[in-house]
C-alpha positions in Angstrom: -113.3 -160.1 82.1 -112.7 -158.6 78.6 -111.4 -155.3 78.9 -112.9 -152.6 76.8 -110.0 -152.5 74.3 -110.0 -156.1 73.5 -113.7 -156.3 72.9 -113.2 -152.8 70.6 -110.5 -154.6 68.3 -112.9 -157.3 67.4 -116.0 -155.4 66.5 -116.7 -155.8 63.0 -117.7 -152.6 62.3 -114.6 -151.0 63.9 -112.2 -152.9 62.3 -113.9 -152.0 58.5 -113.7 -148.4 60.1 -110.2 -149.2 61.0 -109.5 -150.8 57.4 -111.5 -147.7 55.4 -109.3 -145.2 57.0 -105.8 -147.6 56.2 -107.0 -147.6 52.5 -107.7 -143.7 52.6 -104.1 -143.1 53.9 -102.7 -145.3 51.4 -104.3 -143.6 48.5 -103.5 -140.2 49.3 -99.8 -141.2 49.5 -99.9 -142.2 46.4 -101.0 -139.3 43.8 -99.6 -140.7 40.3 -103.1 -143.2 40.6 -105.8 -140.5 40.9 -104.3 -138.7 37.1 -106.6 -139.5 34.4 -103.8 -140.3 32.3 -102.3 -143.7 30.9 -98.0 -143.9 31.2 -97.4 -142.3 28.3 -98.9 -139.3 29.8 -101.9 -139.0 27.1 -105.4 -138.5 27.8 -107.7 -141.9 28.5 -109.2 -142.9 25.2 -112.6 -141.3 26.4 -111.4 -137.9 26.6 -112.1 -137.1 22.6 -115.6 -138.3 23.1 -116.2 -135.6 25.7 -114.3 -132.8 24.6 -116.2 -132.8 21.3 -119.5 -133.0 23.7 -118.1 -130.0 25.4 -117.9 -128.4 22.2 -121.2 -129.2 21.0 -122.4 -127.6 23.5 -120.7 -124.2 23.1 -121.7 -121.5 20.9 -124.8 -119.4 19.7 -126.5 -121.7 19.1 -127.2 -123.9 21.9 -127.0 -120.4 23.7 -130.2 -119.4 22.4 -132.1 -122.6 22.7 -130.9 -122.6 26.7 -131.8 -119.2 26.9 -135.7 -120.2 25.2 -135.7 -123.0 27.9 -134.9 -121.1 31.1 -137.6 -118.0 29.9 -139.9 -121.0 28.8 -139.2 -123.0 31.9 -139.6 -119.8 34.6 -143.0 -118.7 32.2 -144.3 -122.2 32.9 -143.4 -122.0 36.4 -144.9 -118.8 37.0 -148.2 -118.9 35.2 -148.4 -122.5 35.1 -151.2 -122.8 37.4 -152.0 -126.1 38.7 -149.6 -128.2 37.2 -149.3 -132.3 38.1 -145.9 -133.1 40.1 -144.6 -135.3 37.3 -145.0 -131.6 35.3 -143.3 -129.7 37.9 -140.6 -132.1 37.6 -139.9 -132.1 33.9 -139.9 -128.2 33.8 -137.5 -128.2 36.6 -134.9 -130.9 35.0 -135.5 -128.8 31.7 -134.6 -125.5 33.6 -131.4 -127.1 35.3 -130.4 -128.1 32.0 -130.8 -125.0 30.2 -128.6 -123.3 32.9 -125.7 -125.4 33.2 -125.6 -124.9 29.0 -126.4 -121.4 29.8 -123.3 -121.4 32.5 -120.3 -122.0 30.8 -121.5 -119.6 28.0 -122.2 -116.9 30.4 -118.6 -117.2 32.3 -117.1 -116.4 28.8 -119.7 -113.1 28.2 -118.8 -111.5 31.2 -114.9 -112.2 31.0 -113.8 -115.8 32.4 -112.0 -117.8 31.5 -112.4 -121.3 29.6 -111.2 -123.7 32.3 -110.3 -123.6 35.6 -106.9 -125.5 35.6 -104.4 -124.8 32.6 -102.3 -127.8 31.6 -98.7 -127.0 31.9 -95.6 -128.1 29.8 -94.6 -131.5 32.1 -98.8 -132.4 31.4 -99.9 -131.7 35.3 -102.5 -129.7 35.9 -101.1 -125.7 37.0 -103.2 -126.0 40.3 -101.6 -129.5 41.7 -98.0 -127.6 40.8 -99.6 -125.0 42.7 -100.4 -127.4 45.6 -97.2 -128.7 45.6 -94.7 -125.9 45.6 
């Protein structure tokens, strides 16, 4: 007779359990891969493209035209009647939109702060220095 251990180490889907968890280990020993950075210590070559999409996005301007879309989108919403699912749907996407523009210039209006992490000096985030000291 097999015994229970034997039959457990060649189950497929416990040794890919088995192997997931190795792989997990192994990455989280080594934190140097998970920056977004290349070995110089500059930003990947995509990084340009989104900070000026950040930017674009910032400002009165596409302030007011989030703010027009979230009164629009909960005017719709509320005195919309009977609208068709498709409809709802598009409203709704429109509405999340509007407020994740809306969100960032909000945070600024009442106070925040930019970003969450500031970049120090040595080009690591302040809150992994934080995590490590």
């Amino acid at each position: 007779m097999h015994s229970p251990i034997s039959k457990l180490l060649v189950n497929p889907s416990f040794l890919r359990v088995c192997a997931l968890i190795v792989c997990a280990v192994f990455v989280s020993m080594l934190p140097d891969v998970a920056y977004a950075t290349d070995e110089t210590g500059d930003a990947m070559p995509y990084v340009s493209y989104l900070t000026k999409f950040q930017k674009t996005l910032e400002g009165p301007v596409p302030f007011a035209i989030s703010l027009v879309g979230i009164v629009g989108c909960g005017a719709m919403l509320i005195f919309g009647g009977e609208i068709s699912g498709f409809l709802r749907t598009m409203v709704f996407l429109v509405l999340v939109i509007a407020v994740i523009v809306q969100a960032g210039s909000m945070v600024r209006f009442l106070g925040g702060k930019e970003s969450i992490t500031s970049h120090e000096p040595s080009g690591v985030p302040a809150t992994i220095l934080r995590h490590v000291a």
